[in-house]
Every structure is written in C-alpha cells, then in structure tokens.
Biopython code that builds the backbone (N, CA, C, O; Angstrom):
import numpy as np
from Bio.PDB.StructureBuilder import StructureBuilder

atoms = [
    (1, "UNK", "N", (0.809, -1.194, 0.000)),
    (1, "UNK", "CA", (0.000, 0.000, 0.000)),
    (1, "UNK", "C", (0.849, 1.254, 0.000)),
    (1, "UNK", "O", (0.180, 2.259, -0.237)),
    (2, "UNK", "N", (2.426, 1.520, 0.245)),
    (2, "UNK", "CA", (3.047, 2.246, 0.677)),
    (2, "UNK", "C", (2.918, 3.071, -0.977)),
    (2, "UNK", "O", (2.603, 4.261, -0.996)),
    (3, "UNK", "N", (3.146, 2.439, -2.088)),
    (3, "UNK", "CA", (3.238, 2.915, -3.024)),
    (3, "UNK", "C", (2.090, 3.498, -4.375)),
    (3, "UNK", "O", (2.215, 3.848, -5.548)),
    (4, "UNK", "N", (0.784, 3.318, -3.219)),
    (4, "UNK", "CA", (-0.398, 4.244, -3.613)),
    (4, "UNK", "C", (-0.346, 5.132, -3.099)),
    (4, "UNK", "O", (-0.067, 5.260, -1.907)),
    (5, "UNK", "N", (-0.685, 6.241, -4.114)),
    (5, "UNK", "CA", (-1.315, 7.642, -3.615)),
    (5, "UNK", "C", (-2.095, 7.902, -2.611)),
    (5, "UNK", "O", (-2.986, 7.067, -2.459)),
    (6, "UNK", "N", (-2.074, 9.050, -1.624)),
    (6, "UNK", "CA", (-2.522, 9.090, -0.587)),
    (6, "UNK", "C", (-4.500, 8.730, -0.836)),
    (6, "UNK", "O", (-5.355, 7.993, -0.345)),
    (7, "UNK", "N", (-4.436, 9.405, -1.510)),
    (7, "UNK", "CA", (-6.134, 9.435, -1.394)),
    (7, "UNK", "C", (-6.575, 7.911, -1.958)),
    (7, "UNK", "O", (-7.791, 7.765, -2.081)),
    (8, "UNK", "N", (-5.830, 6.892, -2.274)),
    (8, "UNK", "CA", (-6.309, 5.259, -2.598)),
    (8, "UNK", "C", (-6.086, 4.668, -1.248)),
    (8, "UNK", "O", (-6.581, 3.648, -0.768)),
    (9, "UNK", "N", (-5.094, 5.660, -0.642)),
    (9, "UNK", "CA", (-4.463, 4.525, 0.606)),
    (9, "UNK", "C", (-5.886, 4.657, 2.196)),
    (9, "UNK", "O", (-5.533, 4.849, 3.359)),
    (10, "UNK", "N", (-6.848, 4.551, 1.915)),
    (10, "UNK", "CA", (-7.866, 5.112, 3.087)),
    (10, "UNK", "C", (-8.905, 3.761, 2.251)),
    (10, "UNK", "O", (-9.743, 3.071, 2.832)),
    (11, "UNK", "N", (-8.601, 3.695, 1.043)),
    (11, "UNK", "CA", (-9.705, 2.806, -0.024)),
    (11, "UNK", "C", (-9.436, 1.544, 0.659)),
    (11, "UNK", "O", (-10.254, 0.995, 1.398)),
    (12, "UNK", "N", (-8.648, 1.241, 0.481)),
    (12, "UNK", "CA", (-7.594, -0.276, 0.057)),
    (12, "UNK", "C", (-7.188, -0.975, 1.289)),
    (12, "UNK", "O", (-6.849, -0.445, 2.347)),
    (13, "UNK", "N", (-7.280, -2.487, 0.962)),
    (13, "UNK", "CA", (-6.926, -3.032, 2.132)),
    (13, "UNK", "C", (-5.825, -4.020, 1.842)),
    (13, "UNK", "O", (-5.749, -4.809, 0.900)),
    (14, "UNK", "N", (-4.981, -3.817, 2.846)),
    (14, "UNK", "CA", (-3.571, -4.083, 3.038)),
    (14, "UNK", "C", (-3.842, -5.601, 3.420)),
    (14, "UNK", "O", (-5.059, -5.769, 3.506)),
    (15, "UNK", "N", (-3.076, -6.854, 3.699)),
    (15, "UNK", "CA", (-2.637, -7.433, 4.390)),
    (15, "UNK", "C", (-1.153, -7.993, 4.808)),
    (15, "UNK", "O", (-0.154, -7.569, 4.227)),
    (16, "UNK", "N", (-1.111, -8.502, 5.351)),
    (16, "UNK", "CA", (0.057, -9.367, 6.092)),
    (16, "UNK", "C", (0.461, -10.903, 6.311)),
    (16, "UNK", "O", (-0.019, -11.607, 5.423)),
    (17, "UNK", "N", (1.043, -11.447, 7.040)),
    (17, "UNK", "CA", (1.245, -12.768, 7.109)),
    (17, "UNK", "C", (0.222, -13.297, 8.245)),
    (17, "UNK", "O", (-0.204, -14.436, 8.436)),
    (18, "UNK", "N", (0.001, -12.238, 8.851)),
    (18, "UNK", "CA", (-0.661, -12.878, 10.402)),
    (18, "UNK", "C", (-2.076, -12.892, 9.645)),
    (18, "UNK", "O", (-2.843, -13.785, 10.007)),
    (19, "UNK", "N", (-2.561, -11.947, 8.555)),
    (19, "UNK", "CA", (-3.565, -12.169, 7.785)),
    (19, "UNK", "C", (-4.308, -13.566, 7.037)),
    (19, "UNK", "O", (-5.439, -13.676, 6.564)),
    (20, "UNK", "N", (-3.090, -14.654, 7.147)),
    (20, "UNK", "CA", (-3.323, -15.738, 6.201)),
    (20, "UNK", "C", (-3.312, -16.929, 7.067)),
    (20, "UNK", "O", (-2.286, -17.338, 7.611)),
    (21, "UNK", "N", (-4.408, -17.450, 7.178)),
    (21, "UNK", "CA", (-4.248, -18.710, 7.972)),
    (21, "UNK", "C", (-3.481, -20.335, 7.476)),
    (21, "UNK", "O", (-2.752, -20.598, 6.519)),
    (22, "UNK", "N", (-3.822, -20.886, 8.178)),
    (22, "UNK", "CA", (-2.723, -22.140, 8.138)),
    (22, "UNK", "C", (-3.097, -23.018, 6.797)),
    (22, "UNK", "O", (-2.320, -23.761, 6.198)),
    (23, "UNK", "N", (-4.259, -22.796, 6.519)),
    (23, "UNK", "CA", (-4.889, -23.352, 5.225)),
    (23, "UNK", "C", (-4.700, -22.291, 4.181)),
    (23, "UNK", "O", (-5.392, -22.408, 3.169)),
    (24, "UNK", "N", (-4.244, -21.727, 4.226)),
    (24, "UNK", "CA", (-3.511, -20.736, 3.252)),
    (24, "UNK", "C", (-4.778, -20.148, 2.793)),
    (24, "UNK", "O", (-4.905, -20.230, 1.571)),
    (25, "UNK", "N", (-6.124, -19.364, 3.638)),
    (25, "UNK", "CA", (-7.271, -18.628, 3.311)),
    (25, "UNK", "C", (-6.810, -17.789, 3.940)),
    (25, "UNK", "O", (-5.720, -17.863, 4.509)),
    (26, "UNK", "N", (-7.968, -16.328, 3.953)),
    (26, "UNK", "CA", (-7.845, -15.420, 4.650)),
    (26, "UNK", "C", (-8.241, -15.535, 6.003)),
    (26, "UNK", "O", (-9.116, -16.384, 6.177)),
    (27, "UNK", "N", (-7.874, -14.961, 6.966)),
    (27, "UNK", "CA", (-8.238, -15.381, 8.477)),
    (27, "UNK", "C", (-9.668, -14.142, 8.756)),
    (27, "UNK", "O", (-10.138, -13.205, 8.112)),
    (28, "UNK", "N", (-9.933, -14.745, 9.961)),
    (28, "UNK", "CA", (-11.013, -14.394, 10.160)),
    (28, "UNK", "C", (-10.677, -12.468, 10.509)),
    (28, "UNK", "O", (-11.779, -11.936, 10.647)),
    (29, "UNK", "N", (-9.997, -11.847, 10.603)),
    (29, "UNK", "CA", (-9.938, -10.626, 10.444)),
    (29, "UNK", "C", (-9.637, -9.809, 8.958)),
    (29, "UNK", "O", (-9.938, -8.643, 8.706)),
    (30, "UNK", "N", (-9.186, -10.453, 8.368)),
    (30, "UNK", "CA", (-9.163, -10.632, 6.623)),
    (30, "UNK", "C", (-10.330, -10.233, 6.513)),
    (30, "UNK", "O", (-10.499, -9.018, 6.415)),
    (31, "UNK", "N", (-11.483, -11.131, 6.497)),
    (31, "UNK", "CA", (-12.660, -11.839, 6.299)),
    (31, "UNK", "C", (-13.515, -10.650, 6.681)),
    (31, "UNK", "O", (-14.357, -10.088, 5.979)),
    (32, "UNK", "N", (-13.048, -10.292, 8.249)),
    (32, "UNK", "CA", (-13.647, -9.034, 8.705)),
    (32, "UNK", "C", (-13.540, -7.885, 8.067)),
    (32, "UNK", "O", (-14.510, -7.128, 8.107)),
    (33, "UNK", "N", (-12.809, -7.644, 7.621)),
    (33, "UNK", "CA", (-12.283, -5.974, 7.052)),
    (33, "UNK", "C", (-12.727, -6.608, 5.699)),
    (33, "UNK", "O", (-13.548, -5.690, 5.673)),
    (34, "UNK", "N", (-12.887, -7.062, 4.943)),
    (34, "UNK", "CA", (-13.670, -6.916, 3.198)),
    (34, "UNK", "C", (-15.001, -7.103, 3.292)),
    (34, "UNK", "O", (-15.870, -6.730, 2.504)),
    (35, "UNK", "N", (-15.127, -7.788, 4.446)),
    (35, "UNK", "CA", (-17.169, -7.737, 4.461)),
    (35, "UNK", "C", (-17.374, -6.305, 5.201)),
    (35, "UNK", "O", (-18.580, -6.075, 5.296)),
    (36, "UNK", "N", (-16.566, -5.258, 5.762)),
    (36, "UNK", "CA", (-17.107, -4.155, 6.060)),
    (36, "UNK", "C", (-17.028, -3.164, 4.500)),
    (36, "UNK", "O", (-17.618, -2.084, 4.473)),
    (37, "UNK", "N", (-16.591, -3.446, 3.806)),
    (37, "UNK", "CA", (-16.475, -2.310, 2.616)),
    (37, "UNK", "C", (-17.402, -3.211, 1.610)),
    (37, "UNK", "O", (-17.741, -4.384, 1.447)),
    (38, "UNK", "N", (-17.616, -1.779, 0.984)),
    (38, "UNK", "CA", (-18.303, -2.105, -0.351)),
    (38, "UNK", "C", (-17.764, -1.749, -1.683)),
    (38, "UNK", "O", (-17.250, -0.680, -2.011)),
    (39, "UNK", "N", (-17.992, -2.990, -2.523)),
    (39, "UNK", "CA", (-17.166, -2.893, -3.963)),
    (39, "UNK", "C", (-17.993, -2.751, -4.818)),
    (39, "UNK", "O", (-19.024, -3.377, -4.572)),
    (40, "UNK", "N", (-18.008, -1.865, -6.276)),
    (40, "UNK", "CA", (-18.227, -2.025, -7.197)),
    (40, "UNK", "C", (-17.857, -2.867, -8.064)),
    (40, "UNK", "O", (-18.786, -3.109, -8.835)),
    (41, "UNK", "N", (-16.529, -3.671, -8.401)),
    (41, "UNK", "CA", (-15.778, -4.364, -9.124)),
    (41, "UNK", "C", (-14.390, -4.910, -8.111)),
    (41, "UNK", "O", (-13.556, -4.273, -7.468)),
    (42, "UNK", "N", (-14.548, -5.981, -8.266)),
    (42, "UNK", "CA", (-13.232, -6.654, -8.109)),
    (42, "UNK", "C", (-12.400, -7.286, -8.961)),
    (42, "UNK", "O", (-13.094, -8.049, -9.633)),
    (43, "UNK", "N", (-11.273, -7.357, -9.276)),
    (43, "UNK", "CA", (-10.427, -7.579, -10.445)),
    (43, "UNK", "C", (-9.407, -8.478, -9.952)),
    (43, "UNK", "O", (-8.934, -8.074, -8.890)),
    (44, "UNK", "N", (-8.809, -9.782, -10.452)),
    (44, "UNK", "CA", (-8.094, -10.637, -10.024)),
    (44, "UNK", "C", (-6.924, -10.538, -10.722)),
    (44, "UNK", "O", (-7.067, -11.013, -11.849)),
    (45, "UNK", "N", (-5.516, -9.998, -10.460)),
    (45, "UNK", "CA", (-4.812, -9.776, -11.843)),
    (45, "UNK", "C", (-3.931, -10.987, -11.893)),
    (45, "UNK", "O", (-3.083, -11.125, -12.775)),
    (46, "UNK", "N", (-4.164, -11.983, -10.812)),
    (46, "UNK", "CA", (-3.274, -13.234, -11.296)),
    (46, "UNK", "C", (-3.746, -14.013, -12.324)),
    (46, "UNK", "O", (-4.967, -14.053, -12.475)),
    (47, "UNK", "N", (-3.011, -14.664, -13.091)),
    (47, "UNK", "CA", (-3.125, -15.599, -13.768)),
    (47, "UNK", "C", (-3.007, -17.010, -14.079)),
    (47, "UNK", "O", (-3.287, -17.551, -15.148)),
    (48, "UNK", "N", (-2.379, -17.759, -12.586)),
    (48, "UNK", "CA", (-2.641, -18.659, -12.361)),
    (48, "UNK", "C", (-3.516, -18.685, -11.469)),
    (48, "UNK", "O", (-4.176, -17.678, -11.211)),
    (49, "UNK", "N", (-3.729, -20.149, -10.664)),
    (49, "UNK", "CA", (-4.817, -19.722, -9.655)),
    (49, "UNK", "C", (-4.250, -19.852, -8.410)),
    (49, "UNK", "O", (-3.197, -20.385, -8.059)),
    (50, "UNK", "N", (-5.067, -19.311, -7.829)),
    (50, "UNK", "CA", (-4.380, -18.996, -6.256)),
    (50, "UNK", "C", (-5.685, -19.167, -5.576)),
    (50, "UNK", "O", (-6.641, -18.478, -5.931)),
    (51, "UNK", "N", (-5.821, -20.290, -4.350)),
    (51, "UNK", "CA", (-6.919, -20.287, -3.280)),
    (51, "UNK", "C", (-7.216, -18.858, -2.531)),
    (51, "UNK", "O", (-8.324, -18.505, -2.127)),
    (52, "UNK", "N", (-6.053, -18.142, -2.436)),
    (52, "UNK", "CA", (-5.875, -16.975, -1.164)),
    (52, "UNK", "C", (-7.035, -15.902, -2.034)),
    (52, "UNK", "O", (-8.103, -15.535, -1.543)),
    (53, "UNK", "N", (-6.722, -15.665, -2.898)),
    (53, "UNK", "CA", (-7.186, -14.718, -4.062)),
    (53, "UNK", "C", (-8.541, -14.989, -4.298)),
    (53, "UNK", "O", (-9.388, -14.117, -4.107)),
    (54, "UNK", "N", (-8.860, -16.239, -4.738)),
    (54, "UNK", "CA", (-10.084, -17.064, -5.283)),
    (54, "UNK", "C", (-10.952, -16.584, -4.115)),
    (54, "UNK", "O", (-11.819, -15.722, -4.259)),
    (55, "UNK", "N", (-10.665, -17.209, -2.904)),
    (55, "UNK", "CA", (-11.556, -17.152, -1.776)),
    (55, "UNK", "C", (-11.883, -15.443, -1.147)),
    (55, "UNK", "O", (-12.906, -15.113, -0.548)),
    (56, "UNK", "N", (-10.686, -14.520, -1.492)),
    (56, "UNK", "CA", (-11.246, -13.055, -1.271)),
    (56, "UNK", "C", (-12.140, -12.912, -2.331)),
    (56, "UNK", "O", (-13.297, -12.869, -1.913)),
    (57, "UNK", "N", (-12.059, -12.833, -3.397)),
    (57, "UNK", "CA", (-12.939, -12.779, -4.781)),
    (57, "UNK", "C", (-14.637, -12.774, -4.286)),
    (57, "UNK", "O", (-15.417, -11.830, -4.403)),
    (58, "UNK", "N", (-14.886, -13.975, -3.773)),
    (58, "UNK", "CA", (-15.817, -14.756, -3.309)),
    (58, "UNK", "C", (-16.813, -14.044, -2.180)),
    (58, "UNK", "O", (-18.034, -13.888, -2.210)),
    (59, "UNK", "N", (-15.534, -13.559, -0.870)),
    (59, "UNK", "CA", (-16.170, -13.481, 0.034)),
    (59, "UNK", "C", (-16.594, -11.518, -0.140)),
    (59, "UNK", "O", (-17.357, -10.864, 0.571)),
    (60, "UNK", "N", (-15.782, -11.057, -1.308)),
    (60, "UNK", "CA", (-16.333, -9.763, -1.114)),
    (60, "UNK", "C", (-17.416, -9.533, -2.172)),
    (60, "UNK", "O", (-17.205, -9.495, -3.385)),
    (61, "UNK", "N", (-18.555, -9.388, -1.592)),
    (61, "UNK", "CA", (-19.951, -9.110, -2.541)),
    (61, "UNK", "C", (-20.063, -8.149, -3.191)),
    (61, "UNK", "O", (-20.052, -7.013, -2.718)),
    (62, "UNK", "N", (-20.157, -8.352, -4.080)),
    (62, "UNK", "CA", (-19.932, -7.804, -5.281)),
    (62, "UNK", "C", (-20.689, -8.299, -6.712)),
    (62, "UNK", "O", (-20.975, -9.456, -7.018)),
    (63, "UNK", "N", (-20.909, -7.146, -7.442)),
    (63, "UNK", "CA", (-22.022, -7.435, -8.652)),
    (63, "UNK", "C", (-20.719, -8.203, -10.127)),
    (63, "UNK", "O", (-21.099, -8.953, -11.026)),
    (64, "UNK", "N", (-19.501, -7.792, -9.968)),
    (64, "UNK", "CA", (-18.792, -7.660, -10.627)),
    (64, "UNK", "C", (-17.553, -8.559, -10.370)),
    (64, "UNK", "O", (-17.101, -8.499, -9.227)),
    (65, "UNK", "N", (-16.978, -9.324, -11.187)),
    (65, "UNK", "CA", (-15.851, -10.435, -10.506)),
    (65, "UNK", "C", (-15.302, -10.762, -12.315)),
    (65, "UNK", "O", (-15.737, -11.403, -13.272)),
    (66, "UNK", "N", (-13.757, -9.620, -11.924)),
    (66, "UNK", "CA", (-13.065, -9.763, -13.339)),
    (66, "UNK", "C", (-11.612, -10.814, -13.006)),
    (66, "UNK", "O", (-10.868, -10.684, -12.034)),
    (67, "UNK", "N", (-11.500, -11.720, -13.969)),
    (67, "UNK", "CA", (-10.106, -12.612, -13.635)),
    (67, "UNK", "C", (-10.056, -13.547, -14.925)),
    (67, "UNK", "O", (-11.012, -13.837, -15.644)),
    (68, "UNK", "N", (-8.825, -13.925, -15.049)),
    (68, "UNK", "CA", (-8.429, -14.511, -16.245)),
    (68, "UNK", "C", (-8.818, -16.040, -15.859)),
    (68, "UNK", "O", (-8.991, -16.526, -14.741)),
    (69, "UNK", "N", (-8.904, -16.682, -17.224)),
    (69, "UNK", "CA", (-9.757, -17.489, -17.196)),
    (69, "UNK", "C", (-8.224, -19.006, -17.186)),
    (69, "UNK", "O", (-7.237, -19.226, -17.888)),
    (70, "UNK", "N", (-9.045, -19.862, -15.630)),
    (70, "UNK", "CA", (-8.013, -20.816, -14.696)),
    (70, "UNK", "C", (-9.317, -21.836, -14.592)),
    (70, "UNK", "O", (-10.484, -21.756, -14.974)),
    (71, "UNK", "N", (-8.588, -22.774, -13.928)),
    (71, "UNK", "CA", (-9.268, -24.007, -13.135)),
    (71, "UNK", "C", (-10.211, -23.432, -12.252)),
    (71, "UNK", "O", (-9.890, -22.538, -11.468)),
    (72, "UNK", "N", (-11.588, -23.984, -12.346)),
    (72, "UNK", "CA", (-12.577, -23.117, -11.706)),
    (72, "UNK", "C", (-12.997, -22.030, -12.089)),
    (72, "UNK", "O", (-13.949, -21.735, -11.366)),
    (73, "UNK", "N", (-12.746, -20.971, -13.115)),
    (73, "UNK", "CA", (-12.987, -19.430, -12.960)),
    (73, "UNK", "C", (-14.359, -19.458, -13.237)),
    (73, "UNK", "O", (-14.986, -18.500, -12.785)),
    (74, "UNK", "N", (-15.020, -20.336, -13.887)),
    (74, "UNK", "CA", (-16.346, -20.160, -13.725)),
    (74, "UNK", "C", (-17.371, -19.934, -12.633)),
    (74, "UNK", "O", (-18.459, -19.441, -12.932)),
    (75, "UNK", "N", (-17.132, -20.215, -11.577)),
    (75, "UNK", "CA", (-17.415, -20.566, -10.026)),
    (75, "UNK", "C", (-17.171, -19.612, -9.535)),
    (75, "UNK", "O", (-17.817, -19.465, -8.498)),
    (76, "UNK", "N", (-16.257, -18.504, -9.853)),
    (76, "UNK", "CA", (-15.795, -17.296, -9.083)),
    (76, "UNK", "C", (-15.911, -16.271, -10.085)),
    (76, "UNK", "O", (-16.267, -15.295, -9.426)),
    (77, "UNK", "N", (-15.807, -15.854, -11.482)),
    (77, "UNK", "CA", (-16.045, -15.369, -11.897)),
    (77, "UNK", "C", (-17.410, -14.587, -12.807)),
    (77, "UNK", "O", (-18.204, -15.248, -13.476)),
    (78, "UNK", "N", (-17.454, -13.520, -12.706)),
    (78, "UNK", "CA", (-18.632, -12.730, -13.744)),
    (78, "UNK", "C", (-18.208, -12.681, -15.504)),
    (78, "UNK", "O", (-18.970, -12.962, -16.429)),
    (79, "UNK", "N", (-16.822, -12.255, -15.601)),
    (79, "UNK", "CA", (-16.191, -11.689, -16.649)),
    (79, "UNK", "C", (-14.881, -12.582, -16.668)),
    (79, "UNK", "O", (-13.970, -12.249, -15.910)),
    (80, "UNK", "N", (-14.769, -13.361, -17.239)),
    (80, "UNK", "CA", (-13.199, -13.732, -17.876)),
    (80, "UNK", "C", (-12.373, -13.912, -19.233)),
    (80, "UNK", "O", (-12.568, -14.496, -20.300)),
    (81, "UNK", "N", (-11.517, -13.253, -18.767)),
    (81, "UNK", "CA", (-10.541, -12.876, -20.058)),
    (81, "UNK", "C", (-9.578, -13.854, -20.120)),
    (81, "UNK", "O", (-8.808, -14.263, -19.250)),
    (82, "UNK", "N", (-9.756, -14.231, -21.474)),
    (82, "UNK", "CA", (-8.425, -15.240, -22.262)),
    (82, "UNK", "C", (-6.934, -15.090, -21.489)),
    (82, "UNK", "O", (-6.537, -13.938, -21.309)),
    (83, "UNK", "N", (-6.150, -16.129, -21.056)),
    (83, "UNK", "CA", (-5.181, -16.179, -20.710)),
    (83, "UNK", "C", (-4.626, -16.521, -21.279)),
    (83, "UNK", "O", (-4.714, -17.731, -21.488)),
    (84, "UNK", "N", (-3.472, -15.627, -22.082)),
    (84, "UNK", "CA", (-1.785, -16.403, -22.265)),
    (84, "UNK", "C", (-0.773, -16.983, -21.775)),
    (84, "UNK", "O", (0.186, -16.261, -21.504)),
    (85, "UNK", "N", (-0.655, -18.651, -21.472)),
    (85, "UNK", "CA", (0.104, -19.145, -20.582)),
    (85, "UNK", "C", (1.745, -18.104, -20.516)),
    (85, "UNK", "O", (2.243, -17.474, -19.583)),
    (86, "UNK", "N", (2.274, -18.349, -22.180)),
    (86, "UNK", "CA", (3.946, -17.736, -22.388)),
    (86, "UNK", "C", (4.115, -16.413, -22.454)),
    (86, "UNK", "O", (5.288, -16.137, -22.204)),
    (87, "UNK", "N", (3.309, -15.259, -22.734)),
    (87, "UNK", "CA", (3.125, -14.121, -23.008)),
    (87, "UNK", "C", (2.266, -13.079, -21.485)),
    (87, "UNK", "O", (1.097, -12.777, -21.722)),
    (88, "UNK", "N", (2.643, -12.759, -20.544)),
    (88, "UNK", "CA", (1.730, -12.300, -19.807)),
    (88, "UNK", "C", (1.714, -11.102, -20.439)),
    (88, "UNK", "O", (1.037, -10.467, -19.632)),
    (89, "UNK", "N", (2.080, -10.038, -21.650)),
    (89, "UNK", "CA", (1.734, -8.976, -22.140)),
    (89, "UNK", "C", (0.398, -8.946, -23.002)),
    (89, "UNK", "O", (-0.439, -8.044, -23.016)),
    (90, "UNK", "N", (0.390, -10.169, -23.735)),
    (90, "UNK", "CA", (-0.799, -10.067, -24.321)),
    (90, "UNK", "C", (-1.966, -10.803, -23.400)),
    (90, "UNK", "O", (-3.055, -11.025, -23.930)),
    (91, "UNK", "N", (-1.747, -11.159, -22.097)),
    (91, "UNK", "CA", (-3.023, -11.311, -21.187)),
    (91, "UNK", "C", (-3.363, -10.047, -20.964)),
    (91, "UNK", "O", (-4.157, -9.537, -21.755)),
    (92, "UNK", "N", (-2.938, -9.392, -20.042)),
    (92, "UNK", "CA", (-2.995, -8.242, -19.882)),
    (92, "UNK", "C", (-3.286, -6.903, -20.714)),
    (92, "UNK", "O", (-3.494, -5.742, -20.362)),
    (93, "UNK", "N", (-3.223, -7.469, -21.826)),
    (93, "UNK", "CA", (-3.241, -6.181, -22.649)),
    (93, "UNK", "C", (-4.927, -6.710, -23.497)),
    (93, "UNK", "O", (-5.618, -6.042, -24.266)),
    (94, "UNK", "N", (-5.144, -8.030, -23.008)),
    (94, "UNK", "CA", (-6.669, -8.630, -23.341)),
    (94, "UNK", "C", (-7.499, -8.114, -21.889)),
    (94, "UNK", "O", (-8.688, -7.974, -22.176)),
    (95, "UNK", "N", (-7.307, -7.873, -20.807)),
    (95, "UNK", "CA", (-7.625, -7.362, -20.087)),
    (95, "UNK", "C", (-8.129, -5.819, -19.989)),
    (95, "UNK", "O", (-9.101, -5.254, -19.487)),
    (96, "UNK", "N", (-6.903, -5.396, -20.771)),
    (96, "UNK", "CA", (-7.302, -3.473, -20.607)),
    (96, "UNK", "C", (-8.465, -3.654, -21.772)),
    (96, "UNK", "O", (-9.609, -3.251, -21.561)),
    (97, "UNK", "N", (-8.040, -4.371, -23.176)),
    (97, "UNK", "CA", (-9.426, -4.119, -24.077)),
    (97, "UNK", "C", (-10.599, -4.449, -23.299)),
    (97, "UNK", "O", (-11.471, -3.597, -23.131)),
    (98, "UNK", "N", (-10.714, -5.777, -22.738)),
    (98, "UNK", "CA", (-12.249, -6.243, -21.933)),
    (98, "UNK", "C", (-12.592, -4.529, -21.074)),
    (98, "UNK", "O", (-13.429, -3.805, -21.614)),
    (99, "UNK", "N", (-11.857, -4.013, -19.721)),
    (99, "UNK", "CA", (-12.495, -3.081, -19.693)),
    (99, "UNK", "C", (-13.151, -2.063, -19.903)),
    (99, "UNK", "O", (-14.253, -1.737, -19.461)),
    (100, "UNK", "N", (-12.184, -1.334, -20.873)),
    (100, "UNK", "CA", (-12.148, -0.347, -22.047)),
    (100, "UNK", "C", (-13.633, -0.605, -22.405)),
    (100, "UNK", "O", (-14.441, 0.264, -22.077)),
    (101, "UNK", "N", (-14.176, -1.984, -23.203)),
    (101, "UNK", "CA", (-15.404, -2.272, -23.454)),
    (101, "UNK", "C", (-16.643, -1.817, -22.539)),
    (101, "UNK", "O", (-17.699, -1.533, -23.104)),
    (102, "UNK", "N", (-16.552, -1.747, -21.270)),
    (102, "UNK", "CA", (-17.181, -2.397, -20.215)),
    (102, "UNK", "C", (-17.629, -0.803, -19.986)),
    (102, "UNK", "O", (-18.353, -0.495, -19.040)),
]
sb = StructureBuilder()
sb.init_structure("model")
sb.init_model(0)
sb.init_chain("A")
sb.init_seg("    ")
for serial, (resi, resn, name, xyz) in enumerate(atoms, 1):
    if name == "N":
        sb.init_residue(resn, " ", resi, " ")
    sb.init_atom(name, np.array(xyz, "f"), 0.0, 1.0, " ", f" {name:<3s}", serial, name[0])
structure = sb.get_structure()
C-alpha cells in the first residue's frame, strides 16, 4: 500500500502474514475488514490460480468479478478474459481491451 497515492491509501486493504491462515485462506480478520467495505468491481490480476485470491474474490460481494480465465474461474467469476500461458503482455493487454469495453 506504501506505493499508492494518498487518497487510494484510506480505499484499500492491506494485508500481512498474520492475515493468512494455516490453510492458506484469509483469516477471520481478513474476512472481517472486506465484508465491512463495499465494492463495485473486483479484479483478479493473477493468472494462475491462487486459493488466497479465489476465496477473497468470493467473500467480497460484489455485482462484478473480473479474472483470467483458470481451473474453476467459472465458479468465481462474472467476466473472464483469455489467458496467455507464455506471453503475460498479451493477457494483460486482453484485459485493458475487456475493460475499455465495459
């Protein structure tokens, strides 16, 4: 968070290690602090899959759930964009067009 602008850094939620429980989810104060805010869009910018990620995705309600398309993304996702396993420029750059659209 250190390297957002002040006025994102009040938005955004940080975590830590003490954040991640032993099953490699978010812990129950994780859990706490994203069910107090409200999202318009959530955006997943990994491209493989990750439980830690998947399961925030999930637990923050939301109309909107953008992430490249993995094992499962159907289940967690609203919107998914084509993934390039060898190229992460042209994932990403399939990403800015999907929004751009949106």
């Amino acid at each position: 968070m250190s390297v957002l602008p002040f006025h994102f850094r009040g938005k955004s939620i940080g975590y830590e290690i003490k954040d991640i429980n032993q099953l490699k989810l978010p812990s129950r104060r994780m859990i706490s602090k994203i069910e107090k805010k409200k999202f318009d869009a959530v955006i997943d910018l990994n491209r493989k899959e990750q439980l830690f990620y998947s399961y925030v995705m999930i637990i923050a309600h939301t109309g909107l759930r953008i992430g490249f398309t993995k094992k499962f993304a159907d289940k967690i996702y609203n919107l998914q964009v084509l993934n390039d396993e060898s190229n992460a420029k042209i994932s990403y750059k399939n990403l800015l067009n999907c929004l751009k659209m949106l």
